[in-house]
N, C-alpha and C positions, 0 to 999 in steps of 0.2 A: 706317774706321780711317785715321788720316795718320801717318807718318812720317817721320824726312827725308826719305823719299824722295818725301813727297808721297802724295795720296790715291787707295786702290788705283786700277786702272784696271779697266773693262768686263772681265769674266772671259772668256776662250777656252777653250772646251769640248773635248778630242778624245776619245771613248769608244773603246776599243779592246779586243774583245772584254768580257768584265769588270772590265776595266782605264776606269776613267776620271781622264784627265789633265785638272789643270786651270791655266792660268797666271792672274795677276795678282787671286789671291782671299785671295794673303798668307799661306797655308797652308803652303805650299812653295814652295821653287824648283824647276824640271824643268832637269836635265841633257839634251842634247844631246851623245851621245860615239859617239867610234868612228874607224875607221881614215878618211884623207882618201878613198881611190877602193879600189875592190876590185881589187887587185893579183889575189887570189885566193879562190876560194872560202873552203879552208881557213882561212887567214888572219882574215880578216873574222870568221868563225862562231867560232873559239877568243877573239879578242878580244872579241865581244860576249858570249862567256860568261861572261869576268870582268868584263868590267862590268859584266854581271847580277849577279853575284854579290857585288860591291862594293858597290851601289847599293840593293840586298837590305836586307841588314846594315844599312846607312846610313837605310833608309827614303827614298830618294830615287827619285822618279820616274825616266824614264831613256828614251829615243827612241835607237834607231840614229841615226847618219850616217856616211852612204859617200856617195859621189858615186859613179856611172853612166861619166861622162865627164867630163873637163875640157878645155873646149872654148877656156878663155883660159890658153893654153899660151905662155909667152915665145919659145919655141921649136917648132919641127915637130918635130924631135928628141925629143922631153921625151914619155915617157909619158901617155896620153890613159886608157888603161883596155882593156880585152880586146873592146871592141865595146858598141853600146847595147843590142841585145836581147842579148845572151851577158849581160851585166853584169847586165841589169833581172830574168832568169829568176835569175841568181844571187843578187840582194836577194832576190827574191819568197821562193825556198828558205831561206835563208837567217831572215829575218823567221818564214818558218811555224814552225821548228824553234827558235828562241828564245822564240815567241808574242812576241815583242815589235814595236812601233813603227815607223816609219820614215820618217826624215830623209833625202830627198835634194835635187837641185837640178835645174832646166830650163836650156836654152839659149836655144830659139828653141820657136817657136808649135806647131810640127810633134810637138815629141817631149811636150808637155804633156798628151794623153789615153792616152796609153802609158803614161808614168808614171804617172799617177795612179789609175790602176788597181791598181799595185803600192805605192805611196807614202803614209803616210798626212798627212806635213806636205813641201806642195812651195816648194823654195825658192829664192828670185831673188836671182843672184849679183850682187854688190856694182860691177861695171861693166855688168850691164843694170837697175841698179834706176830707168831710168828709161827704160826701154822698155817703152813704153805697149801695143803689140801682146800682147804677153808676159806684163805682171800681168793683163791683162783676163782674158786666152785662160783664165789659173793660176785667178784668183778665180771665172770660169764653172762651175768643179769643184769647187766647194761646200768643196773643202779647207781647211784651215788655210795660212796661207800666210807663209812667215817669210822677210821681206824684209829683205836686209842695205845697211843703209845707206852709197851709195858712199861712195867715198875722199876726193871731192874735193866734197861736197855737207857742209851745216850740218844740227843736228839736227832745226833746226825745217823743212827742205825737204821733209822727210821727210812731214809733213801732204797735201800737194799729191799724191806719189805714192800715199799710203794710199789718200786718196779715190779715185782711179781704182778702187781695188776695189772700193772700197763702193760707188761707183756703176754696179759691174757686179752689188753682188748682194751682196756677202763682204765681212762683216766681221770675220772671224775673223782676225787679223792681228795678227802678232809683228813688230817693230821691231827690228835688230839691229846692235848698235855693232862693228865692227872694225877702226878705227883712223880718221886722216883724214892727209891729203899731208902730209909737212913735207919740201919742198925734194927733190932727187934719192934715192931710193933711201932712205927711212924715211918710215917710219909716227908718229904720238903720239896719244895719247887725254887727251880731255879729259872727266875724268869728271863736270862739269857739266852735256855732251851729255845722259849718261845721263836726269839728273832734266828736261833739256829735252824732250827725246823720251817720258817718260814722260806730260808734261802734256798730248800731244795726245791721251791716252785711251785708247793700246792698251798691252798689256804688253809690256817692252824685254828685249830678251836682251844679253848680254858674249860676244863671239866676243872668248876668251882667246889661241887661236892666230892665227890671220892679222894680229891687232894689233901681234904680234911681226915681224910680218915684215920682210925691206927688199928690196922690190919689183925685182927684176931687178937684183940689186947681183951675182949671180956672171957677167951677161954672156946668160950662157943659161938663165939663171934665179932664181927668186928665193931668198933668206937670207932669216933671221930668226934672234930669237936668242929659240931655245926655253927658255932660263935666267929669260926674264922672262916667260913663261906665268900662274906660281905668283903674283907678287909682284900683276900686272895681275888678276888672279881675286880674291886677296882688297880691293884695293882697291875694284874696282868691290859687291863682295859688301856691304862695310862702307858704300858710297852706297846699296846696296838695287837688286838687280834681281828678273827674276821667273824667270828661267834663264839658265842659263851654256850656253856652246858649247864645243865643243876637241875639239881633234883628235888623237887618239893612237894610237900604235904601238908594237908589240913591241920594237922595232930601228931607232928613228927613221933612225940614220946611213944604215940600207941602203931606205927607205922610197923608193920609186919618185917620189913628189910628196910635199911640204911638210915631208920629213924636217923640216930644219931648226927648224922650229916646232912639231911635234909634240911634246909629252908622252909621258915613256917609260909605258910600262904600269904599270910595277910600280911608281911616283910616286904613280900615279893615285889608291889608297884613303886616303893619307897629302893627300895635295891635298883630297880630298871631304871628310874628316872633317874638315880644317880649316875650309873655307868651311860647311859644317853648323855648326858652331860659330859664324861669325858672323852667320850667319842667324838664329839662334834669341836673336839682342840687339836685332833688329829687333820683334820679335813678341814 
């Protein structure tokens, strides 16, 4: 099937209990939501229940993400998360009690068979997406692996690190656009990347929140301006991708990390059902 967007890509399989998710087969998009890092147990497991429940209704596939740790902190200051095994026992819990999915991300080589024991899509953050040690180590785990394409890299570079996986083994592999540099302290998307990135073969995702961001613009940390989440989601939706990212919280203002750029909760069903709607102009 071609559409603008171009002709599907190689389908990613992830079977998840009797749950099977699948991208780039043009059937659906799969969401990607959840709080940035698990501030707290509670926290986490009340938001993924309304996104269950949103995403229900909607007919939308749906993957936690929380991040474990965040190890590219501007700051030492700056909230990292409650520890890496505290955090990982808390996804695990967390995941069994939902029955659903899960999106996290690696740092370094070390913490890669840990998590993916608990994880069922491991992901490489957008200033190691070219640390070769790191995807090998991710793709040896037979995982799914949703690589976000850095800041300062073209869509088409992105080929070059793919192959590193597949030539460990894996090529189960999501593509993920989050913005690219424009000058000090902001981000822009160029949603011609998207259809770029799509043509090397694997299915692309939209990271809606960190696009927004402007990169260490408070000093000690990074802004973004969570107001253009929405506008950025439907645009890239209306180019045609195979899933959306984003980041959301109950209380973005008091949110430990990425307030700023997070999506409020209660936004969230009003946001889905719209880009569900552009999706089905595709198909």
């Amino acid at each position: 099937m071609n559409t603008g967007f171009g002709p599907l890509a190689k389908p990613v399989v992830l079977k998840n209990g009797n749950e099977t998710i699948t991208w780039g087969d043009g059937k659906n998009f799969v969401l990607f939501a959840g709080p940035d890092i698990i501030e707290d147990e509670g926290m986490v497991l009340e938001t993924g229940k309304e996104i269950q429940r949103i995403t229900k209704a909607l007919g939308i596939p749906w993957i936690l993400k929380c991040s474990f740790d965040k190890a590219n902190r501007q700051s030492a200051a700056s909230f990292r998360g409650p520890g890496v095994n505290s955090a990982l026992k808390s996804l695990e819990k967390i995941k069994g009690e939902l029955g659903c999915a899960l999106l996290t991300d690696v740092h370094e080589t070390i913490q890669v068979k840990e998590t993916a024991e608990v994880a069922d899509v491991l992901q490489i953050p957008a200033f190691l997406s070219r640390q070769t040690d790191l995807l090998v180590e991710t793709a040896k785990t037979g995982k799914v692996i949703h690589i976000k394409k850095g800041q300062f890299l073209a869509p088409w570079d992105m080929k070059a690190i793919a192959a590193k996986a597949v030539n460990a083994g894996n090529d189960k592999i999501l593509l993920c656009e989050r913005g690219t540099t424009f000058g000090y302290n902001r981000l822009i998307n160029d949603m011609t990347g998207l259809v770029e990135m799509r043509r090397l073969g694997f299915p692309v995702i939209m990271d809606c929140t960190h696009s927004t961001q402007l990169p260490g613009a408070t000093g000690e940390s990074s802004g973004g301006r969570g107001d253009m989440v929405w506008p950025l989601a439907r645009a890239a939706m209306a180019v045609g991708v195979d899933g959306i990212f984003l980041e959301t919280h109950p209380n973005p203002e008091k949110a430990l990390c990425d307030g700023p750029t997070s999506l409020p909760l209660k936004n969230l069903e009003t946001v889905l059902t719209n880009l569900k709607k552009i999706w089905t102009t595709h198909f």
